[in-house]
Backbone atoms as SQL, in Angstrom:
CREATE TABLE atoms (id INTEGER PRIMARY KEY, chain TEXT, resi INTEGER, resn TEXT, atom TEXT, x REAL, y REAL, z REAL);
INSERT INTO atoms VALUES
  (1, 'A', 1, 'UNK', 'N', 201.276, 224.480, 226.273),
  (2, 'A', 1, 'UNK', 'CA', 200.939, 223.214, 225.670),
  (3, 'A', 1, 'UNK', 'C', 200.200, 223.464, 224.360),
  (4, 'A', 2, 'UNK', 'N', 200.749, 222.733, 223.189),
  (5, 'A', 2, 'UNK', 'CA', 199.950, 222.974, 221.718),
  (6, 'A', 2, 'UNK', 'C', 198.761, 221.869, 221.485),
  (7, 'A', 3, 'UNK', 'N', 197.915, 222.122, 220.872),
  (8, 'A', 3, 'UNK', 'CA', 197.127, 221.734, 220.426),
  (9, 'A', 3, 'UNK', 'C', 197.444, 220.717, 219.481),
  (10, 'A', 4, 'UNK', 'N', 198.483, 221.253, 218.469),
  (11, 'A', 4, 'UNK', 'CA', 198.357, 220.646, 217.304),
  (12, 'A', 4, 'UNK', 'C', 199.006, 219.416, 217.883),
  (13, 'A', 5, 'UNK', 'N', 198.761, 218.585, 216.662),
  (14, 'A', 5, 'UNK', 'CA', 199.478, 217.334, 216.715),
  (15, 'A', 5, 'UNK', 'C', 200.782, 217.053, 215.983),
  (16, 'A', 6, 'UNK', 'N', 201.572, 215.978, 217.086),
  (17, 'A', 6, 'UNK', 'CA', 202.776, 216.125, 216.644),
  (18, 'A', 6, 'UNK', 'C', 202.862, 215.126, 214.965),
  (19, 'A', 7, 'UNK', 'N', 203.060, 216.422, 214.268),
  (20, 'A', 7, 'UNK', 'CA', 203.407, 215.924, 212.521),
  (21, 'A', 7, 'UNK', 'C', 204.428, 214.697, 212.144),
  (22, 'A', 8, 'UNK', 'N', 205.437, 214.257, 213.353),
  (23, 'A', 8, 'UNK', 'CA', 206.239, 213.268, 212.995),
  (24, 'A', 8, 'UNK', 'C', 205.658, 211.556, 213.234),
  (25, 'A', 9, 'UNK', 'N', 204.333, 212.064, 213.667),
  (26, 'A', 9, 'UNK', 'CA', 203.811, 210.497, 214.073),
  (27, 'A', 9, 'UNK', 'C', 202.994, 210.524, 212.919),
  (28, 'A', 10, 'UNK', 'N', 203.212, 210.843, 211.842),
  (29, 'A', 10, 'UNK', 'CA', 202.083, 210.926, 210.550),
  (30, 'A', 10, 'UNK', 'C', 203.289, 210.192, 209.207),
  (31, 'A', 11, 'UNK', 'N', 202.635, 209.349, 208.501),
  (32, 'A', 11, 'UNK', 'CA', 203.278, 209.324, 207.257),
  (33, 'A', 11, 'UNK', 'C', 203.517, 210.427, 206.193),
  (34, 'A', 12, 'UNK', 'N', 204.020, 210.340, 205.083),
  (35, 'A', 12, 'UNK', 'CA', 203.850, 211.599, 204.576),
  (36, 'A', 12, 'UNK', 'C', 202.409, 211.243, 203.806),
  (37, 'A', 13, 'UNK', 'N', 202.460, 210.328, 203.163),
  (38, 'A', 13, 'UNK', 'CA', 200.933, 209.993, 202.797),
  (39, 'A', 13, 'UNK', 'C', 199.593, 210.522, 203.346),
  (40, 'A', 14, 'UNK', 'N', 199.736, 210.471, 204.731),
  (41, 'A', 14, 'UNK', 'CA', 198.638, 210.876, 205.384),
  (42, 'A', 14, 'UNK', 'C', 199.139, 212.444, 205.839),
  (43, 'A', 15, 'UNK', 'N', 199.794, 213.350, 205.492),
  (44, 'A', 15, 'UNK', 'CA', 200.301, 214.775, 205.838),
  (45, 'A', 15, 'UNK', 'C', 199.856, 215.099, 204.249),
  (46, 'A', 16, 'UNK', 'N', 200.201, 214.443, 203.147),
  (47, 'A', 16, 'UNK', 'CA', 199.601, 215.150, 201.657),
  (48, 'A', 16, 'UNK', 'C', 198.135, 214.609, 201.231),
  (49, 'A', 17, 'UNK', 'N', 197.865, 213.504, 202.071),
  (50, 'A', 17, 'UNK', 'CA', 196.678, 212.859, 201.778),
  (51, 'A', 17, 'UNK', 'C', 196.239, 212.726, 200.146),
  (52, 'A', 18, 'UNK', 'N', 195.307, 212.206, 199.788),
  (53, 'A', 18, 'UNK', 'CA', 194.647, 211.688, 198.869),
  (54, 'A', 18, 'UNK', 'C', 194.389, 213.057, 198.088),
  (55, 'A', 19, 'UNK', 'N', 194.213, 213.526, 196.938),
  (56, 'A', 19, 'UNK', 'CA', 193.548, 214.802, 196.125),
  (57, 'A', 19, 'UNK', 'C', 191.657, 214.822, 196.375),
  (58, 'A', 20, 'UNK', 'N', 190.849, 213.282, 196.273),
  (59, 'A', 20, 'UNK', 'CA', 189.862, 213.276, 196.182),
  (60, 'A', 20, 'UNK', 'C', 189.305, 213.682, 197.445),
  (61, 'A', 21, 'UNK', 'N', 190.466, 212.972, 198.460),
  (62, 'A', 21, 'UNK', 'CA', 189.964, 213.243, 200.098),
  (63, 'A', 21, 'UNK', 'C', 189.278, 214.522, 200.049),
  (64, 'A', 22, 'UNK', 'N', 190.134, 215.217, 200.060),
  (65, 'A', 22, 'UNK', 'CA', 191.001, 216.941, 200.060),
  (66, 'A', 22, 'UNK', 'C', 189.095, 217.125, 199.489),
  (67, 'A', 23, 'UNK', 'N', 188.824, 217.072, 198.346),
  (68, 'A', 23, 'UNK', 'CA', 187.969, 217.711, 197.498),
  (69, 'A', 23, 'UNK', 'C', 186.492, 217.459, 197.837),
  (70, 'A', 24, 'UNK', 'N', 186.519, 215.751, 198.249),
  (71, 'A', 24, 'UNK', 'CA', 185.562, 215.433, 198.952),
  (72, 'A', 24, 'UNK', 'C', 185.413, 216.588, 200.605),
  (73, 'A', 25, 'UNK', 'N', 186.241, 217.168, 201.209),
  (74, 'A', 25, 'UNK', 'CA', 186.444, 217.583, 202.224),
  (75, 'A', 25, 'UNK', 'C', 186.188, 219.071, 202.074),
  (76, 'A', 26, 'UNK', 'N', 186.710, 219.848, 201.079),
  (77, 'A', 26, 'UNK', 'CA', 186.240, 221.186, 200.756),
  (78, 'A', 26, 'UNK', 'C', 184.749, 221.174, 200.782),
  (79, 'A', 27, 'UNK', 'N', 184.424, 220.235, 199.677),
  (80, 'A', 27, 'UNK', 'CA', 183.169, 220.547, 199.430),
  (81, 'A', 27, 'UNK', 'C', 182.481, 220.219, 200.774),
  (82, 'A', 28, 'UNK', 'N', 182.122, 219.595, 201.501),
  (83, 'A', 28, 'UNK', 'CA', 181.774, 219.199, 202.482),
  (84, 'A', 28, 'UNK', 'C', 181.844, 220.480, 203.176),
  (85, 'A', 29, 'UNK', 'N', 182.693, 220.816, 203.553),
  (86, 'A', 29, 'UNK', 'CA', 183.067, 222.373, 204.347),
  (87, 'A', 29, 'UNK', 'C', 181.982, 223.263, 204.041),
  (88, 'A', 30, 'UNK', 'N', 182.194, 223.386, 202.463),
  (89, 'A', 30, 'UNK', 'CA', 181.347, 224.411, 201.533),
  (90, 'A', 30, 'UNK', 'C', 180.057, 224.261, 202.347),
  (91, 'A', 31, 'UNK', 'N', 179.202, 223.827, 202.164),
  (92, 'A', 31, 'UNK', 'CA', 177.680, 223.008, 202.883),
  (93, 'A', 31, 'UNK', 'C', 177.881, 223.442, 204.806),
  (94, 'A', 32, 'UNK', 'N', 178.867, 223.953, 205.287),
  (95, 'A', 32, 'UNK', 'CA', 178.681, 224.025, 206.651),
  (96, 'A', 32, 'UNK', 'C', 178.780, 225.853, 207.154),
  (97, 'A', 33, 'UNK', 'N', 177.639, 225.940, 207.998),
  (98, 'A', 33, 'UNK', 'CA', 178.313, 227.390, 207.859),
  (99, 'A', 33, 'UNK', 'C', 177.607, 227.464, 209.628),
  (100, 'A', 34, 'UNK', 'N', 178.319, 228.474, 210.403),
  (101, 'A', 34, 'UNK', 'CA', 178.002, 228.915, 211.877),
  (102, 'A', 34, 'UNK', 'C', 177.310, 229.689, 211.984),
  (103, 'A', 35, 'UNK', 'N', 176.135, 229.982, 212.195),
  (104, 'A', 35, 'UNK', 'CA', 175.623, 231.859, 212.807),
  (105, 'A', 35, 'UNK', 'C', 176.768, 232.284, 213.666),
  (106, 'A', 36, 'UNK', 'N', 177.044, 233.514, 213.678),
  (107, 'A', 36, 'UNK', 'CA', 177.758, 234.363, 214.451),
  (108, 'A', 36, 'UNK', 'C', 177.025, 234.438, 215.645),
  (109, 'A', 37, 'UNK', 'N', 175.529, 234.943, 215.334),
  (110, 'A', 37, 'UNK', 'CA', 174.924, 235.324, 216.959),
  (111, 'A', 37, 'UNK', 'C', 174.571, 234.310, 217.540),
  (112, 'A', 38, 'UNK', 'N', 174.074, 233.469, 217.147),
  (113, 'A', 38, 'UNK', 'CA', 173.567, 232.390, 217.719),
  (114, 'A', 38, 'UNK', 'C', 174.229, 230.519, 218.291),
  (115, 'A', 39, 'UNK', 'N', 175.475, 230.333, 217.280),
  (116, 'A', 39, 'UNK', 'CA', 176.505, 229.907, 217.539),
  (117, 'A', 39, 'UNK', 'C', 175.858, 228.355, 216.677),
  (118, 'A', 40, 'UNK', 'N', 174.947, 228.432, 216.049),
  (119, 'A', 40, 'UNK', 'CA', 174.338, 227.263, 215.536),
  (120, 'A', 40, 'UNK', 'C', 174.818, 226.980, 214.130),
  (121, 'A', 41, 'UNK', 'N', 175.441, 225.215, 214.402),
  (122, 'A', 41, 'UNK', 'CA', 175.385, 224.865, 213.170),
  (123, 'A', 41, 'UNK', 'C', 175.002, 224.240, 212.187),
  (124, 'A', 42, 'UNK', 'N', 174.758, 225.115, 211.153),
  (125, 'A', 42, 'UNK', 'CA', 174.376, 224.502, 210.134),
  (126, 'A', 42, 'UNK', 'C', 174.709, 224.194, 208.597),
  (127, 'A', 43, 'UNK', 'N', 173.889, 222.666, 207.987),
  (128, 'A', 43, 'UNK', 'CA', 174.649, 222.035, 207.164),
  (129, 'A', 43, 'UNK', 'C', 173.596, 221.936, 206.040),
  (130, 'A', 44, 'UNK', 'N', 174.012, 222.886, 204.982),
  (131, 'A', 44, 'UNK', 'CA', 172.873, 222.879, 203.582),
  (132, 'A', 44, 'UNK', 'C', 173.499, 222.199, 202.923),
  (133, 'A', 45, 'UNK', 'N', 172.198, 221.185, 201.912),
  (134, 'A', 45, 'UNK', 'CA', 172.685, 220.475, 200.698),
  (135, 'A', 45, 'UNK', 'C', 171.444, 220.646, 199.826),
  (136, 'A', 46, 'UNK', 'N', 171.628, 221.537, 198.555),
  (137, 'A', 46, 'UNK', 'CA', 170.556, 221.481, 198.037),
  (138, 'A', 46, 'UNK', 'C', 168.876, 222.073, 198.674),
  (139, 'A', 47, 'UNK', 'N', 168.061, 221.339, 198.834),
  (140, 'A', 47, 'UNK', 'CA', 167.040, 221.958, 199.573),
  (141, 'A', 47, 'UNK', 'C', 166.545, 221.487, 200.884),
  (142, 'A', 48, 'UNK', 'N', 167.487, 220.594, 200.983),
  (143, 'A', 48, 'UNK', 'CA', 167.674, 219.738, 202.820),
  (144, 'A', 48, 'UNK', 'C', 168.641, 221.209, 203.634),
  (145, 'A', 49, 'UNK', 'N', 168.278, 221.500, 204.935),
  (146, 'A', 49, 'UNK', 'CA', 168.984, 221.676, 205.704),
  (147, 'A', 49, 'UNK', 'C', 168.683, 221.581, 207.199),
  (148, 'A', 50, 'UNK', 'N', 170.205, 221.325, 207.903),
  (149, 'A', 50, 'UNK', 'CA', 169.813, 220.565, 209.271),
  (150, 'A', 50, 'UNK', 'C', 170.510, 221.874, 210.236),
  (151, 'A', 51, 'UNK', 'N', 170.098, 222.117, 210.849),
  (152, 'A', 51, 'UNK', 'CA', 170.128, 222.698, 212.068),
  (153, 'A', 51, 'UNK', 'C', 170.633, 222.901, 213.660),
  (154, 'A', 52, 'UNK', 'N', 171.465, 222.791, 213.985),
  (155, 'A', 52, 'UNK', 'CA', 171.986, 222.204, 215.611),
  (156, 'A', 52, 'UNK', 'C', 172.561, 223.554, 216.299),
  (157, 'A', 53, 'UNK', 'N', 171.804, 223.094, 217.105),
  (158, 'A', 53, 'UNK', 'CA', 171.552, 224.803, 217.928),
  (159, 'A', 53, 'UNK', 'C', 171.957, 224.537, 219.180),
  (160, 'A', 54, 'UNK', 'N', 173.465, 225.363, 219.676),
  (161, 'A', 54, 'UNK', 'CA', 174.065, 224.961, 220.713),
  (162, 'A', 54, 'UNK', 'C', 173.215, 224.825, 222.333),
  (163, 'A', 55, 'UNK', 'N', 171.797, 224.940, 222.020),
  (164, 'A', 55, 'UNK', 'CA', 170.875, 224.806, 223.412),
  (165, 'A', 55, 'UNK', 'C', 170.475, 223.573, 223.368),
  (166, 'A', 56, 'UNK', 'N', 170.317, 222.388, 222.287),
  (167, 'A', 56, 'UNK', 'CA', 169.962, 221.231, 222.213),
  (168, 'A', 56, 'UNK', 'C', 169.199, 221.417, 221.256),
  (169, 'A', 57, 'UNK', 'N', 168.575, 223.007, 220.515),
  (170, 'A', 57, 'UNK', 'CA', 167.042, 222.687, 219.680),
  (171, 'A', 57, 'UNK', 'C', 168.309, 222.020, 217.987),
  (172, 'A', 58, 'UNK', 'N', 167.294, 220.687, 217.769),
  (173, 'A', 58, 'UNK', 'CA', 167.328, 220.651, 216.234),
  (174, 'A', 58, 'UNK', 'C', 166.701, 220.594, 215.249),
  (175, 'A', 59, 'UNK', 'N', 167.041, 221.094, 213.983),
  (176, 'A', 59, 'UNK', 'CA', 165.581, 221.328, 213.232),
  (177, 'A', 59, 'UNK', 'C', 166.366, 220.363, 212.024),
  (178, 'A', 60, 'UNK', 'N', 165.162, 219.479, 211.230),
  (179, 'A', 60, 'UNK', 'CA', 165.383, 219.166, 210.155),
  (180, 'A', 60, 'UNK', 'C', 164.349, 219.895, 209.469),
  (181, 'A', 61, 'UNK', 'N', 164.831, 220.717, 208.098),
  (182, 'A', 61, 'UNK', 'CA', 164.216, 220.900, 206.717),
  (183, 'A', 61, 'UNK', 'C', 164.306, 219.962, 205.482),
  (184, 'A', 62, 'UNK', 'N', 163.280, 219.938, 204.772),
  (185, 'A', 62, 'UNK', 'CA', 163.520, 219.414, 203.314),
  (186, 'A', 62, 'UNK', 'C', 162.316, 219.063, 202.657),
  (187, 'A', 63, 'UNK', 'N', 162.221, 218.504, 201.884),
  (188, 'A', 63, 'UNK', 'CA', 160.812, 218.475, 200.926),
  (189, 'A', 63, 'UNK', 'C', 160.448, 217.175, 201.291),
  (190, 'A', 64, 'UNK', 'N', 160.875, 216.304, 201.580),
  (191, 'A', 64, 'UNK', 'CA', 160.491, 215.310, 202.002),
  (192, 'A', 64, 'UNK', 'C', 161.640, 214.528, 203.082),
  (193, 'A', 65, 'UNK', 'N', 160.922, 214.354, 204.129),
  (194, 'A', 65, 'UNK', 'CA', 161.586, 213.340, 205.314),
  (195, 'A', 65, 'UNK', 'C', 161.553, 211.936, 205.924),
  (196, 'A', 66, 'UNK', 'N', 162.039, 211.149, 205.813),
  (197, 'A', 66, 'UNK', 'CA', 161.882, 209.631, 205.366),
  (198, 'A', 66, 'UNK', 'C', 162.544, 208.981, 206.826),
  (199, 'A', 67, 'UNK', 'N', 161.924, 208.261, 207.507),
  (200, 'A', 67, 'UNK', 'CA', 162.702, 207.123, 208.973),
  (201, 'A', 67, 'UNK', 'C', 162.205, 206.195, 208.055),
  (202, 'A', 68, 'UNK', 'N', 163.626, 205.224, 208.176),
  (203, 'A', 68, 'UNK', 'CA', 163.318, 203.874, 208.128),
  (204, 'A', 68, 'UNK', 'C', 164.137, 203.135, 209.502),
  (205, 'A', 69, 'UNK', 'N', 163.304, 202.110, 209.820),
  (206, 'A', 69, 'UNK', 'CA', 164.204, 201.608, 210.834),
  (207, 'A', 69, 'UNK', 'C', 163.818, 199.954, 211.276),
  (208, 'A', 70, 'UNK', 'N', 165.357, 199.420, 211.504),
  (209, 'A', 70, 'UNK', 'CA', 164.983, 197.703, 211.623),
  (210, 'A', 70, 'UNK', 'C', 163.678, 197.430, 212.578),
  (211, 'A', 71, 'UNK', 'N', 163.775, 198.434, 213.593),
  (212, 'A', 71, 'UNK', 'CA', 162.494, 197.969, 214.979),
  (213, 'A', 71, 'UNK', 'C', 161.905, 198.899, 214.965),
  (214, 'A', 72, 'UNK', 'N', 161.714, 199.362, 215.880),
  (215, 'A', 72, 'UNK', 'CA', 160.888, 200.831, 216.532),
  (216, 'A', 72, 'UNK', 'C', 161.441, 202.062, 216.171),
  (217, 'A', 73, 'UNK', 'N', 160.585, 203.485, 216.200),
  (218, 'A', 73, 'UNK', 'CA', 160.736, 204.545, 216.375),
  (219, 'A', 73, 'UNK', 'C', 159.868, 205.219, 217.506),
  (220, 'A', 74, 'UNK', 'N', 160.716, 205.246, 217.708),
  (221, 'A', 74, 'UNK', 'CA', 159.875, 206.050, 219.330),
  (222, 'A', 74, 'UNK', 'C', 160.270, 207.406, 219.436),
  (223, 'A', 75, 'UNK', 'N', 159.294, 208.120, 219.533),
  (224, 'A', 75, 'UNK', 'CA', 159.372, 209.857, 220.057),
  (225, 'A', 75, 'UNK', 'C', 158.755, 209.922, 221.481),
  (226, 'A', 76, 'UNK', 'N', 160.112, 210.608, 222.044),
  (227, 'A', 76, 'UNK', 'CA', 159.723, 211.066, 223.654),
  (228, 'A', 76, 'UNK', 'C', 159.905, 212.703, 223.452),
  (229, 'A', 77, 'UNK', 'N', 158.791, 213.381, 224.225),
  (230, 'A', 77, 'UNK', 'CA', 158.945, 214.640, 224.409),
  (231, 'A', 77, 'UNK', 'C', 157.649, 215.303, 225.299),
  (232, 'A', 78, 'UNK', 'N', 157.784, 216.302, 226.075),
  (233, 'A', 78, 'UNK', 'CA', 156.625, 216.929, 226.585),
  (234, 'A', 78, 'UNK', 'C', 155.738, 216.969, 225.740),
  (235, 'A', 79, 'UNK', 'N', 155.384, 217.459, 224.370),
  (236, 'A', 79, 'UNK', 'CA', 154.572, 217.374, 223.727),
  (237, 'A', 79, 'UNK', 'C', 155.266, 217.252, 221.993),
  (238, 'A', 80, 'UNK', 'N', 154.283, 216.582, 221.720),
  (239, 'A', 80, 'UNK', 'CA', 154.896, 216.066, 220.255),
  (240, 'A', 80, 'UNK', 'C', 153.450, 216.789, 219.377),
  (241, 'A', 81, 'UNK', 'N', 153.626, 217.686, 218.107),
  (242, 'A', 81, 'UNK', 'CA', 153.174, 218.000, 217.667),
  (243, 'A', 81, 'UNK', 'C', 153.145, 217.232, 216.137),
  (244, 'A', 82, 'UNK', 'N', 151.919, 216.886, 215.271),
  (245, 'A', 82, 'UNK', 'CA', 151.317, 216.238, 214.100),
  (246, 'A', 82, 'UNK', 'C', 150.825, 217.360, 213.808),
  (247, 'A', 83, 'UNK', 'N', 151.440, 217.946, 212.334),
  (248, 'A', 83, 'UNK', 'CA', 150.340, 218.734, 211.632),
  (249, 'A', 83, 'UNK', 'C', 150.252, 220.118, 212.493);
């Protein structure tokens, strides 16, 4: 059984897609990279980078980190560290 998908249920439009897609999509790629040992991925832009670590740990970096949100923010955790 293949994986891929069957190419005849596709337009050709959507098999050559858009040029910007495509470029928007490289670059995007560019910014993603795996550890080998550790199996974690991660996504740099500039001096932000995010972290996802196939055990559940995630890390956000960056110079500045901003929540905005319509209601609440709530943090649950055994211990939550400030500072």
């Amino acid at each position: 059984m293949s994986d891929m998908p069957d190419r005849t249920k596709f337009t050709p439009h959507m098999l050559l897609g858009d040029a910007e897609v495509w470029k928007k999509l490289i670059a995007l790629a560019a910014m993603i990279d795996i550890e080998p040992g550790s199996g974690a991925l991660i996504v740099r832009n500039g001096k932000s980078v995010l972290t996802l670590r196939p055990d559940g740990h995630v890390s956000v970096r960056g110079v500045r980190i901003s929540q905005t949100a319509e209601r609440d923010i709530a943090l649950d955790a055994a211990t939550i560290n400030l500072n």
